[in-house]
N, C-alpha and C positions, 0 to 999 in steps of 0.2 A: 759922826758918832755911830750912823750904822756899820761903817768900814770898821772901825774899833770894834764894836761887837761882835762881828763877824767873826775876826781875827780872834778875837777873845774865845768865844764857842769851840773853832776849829785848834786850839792850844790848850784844851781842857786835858789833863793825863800825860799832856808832852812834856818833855824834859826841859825845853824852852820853847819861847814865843815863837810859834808856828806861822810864820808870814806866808800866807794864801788867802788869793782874793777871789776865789770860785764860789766862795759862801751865799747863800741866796741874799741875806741881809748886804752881804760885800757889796755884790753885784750891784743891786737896786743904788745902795751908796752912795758907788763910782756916778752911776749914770744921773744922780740925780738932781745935783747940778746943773748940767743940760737940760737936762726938764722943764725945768723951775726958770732956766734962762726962757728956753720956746714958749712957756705958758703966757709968760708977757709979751709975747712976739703978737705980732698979727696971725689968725689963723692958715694962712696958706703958708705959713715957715715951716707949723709940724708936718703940716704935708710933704714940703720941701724936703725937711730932715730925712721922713721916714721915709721915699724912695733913694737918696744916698745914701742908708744906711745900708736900705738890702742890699744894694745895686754893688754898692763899694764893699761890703763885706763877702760876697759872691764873687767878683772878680778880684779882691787878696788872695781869696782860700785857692782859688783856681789858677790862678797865675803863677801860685807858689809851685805846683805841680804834682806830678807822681801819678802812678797809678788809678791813686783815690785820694783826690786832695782833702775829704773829710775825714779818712780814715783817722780812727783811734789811737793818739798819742803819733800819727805821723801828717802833723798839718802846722803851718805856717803859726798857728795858736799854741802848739806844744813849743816850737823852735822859738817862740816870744819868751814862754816859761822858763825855758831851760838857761834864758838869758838873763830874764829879769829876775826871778825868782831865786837865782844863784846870787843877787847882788845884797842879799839881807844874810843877814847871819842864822847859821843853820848847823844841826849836831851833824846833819849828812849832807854830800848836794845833795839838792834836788837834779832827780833825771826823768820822772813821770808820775803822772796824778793815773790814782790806780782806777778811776773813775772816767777818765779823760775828760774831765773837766777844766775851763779855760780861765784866764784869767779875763783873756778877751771877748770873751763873749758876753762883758757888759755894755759892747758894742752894741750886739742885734738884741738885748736884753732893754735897751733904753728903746730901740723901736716899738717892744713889746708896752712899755710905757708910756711910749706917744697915742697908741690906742687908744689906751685908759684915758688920754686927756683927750684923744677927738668923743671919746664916748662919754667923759662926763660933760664936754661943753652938749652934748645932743640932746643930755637929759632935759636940757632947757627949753628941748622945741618938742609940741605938743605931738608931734609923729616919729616923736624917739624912737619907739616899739619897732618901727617900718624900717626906719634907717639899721638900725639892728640887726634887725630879719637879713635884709638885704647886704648891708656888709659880711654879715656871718656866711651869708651863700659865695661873694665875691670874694672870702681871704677864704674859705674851704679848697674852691672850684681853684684858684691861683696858686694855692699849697700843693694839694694832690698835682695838679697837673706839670709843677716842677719838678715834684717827686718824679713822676712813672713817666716825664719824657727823660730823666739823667741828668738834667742840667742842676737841680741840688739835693739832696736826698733830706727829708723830714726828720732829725735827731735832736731830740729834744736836751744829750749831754753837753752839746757846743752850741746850741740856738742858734741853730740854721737859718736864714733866713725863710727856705719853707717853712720849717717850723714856727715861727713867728707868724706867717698866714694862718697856717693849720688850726694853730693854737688859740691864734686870735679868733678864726670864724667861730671857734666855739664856744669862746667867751663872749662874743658878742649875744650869739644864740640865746645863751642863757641869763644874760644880761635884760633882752630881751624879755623873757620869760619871769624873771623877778622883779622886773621893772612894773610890767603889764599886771602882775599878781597883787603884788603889793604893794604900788605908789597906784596904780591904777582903779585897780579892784578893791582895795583894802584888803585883803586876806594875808595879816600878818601875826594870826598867832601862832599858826605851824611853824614862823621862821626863827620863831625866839630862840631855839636851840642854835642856830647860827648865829645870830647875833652876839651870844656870850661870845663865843669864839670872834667874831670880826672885831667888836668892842675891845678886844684885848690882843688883838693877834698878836702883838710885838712878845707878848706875853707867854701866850701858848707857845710860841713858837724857841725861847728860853727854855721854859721850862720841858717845852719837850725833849730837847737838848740834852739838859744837864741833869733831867729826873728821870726820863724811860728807862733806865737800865734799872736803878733802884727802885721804880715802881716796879716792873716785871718779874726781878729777883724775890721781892717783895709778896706780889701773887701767888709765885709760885712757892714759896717758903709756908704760907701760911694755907693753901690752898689745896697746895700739891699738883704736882702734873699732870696727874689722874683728873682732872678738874678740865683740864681744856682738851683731854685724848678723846673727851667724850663720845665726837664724833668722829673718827679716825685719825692719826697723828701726820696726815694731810694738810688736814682745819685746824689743827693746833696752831699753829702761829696767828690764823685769823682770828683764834676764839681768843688766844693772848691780849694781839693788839689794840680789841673790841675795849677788852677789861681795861686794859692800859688808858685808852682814849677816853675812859667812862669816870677813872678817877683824874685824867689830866681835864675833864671837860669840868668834874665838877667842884674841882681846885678855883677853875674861872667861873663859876657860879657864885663861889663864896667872895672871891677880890668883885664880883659886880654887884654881891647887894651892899658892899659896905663902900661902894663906891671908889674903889683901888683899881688906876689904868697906868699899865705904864705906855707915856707917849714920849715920842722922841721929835 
């Protein structure tokens, strides 16, 4: 269903069903299957997993060759598209995502998921906080250092496998940090504003979709432009997408007090 939706979102405006699986819902999707298999595993499988994924995603991209095997739309991940993505029915081929976004990189995307599951089984031991701290230092320290030796560069459009470190130590960080706040500490009324949002993400993340444009056309219609130049036409987009975010956040204010989630 998230694949279907995905698809669905990225076909919104197009003449016909847009088959691309780069969609962040896509993505998650594809991978999560696998997931859901390793969560029943014993716990040293996700570990298992998550060093073949880097390991085997690092030596595909690299082995394929060239100059710069990650470069943009020239990587073993475009040459998959160009194959797979030409086998659905399409008004044009396809010859590149203007993005360079992959189809496969629900590959290193699932590792990014195995995270989240070594880090929700941690929440269960009472030095979660620690384990946090310390893994966030250990996939920081192992990202950057892939980075700045050249063995895989940090690009968050094809999820690199340093980017998967990078990315991870700082979710862990802050993991860390909300854990310790507020399962710990209790201090959870400042969080309520996120909450709407997490409660519903499948949600938000729709309607951010299919309603930003007519929210924004919407602001500015009734607002005027002159309304967000306030502070120079710099900040304009930021002051936009503040206003934009203010009425998509409290779209989900009103589906949580009458109790409307969409779950999948």
């Amino acid at each position: 269903m998230l694949v279907a939706l995905g698809i669905f979102l990225r076909s919104v405006g197009k003449p016909n069903t847009n088959f691309t699986f780069e969609d962040t819902l896509t993505q998650i999707g594809l991978g999560y299957p696998f997931l859901f298999w390793l969560g029943l595993r014993p716990r040293r499988d996700a570990w298992l997993a998550l060093g073949v994924i880097l390991v085997g995603v690092w030596v595909a991209w690299t082995a394929w060759g060239g100059d710069d095997p990650w470069a943009k739309n020239a990587n073993i991940g475009h040459a998959f598209d160009v194959w797979f993505l030409n086998r659905f029915p399409r008004a044009t081929p396809f010859v590149a995502n203007g993005g360079g976004y992959l189809t496969l990189s629900f590959i290193p995307t699932l590792a990014t998921s195995l995270l989240g599951l070594v880090a929700g089984r941690w929440l269960e031991d009472r030095a979660a906080v620690r384990r946090f701290v310390v893994a966030g230092i250990l996939c920081l320290a192992a990202g950057w250092m892939l980075s700045a030796t050249g063995l895989c560069p940090i690009v968050k459009r094809i999820w690199t496998p340093a980017w998967v470190l990078f990315s991870g130590g700082w979710c862990f960080w802050l993991l860390a940090a909300f854990h310790w706040a507020v399962d710990e500490r209790g201090w959870n009324r400042w969080a309520w504003p996120l909450t709407v949002v997490g409660m519903n993400s499948i949600a938000a993340y729709v309607i951010e979709h299919l309603g930003k444009g007519f929210i924004e056309q919407t602001l500015v219609t009734h607002l005027g432009r002159g309304a967000f130049d306030v502070a120079g036409p710099g900040l304009a987009p930021l002051l936009l997408g503040a206003a934009t975010l203010a009425v998509l956040w409290t779209a989900l204010v009103w589906m949580q007090r009458r109790g409307v989630f969409l779950r999948i």
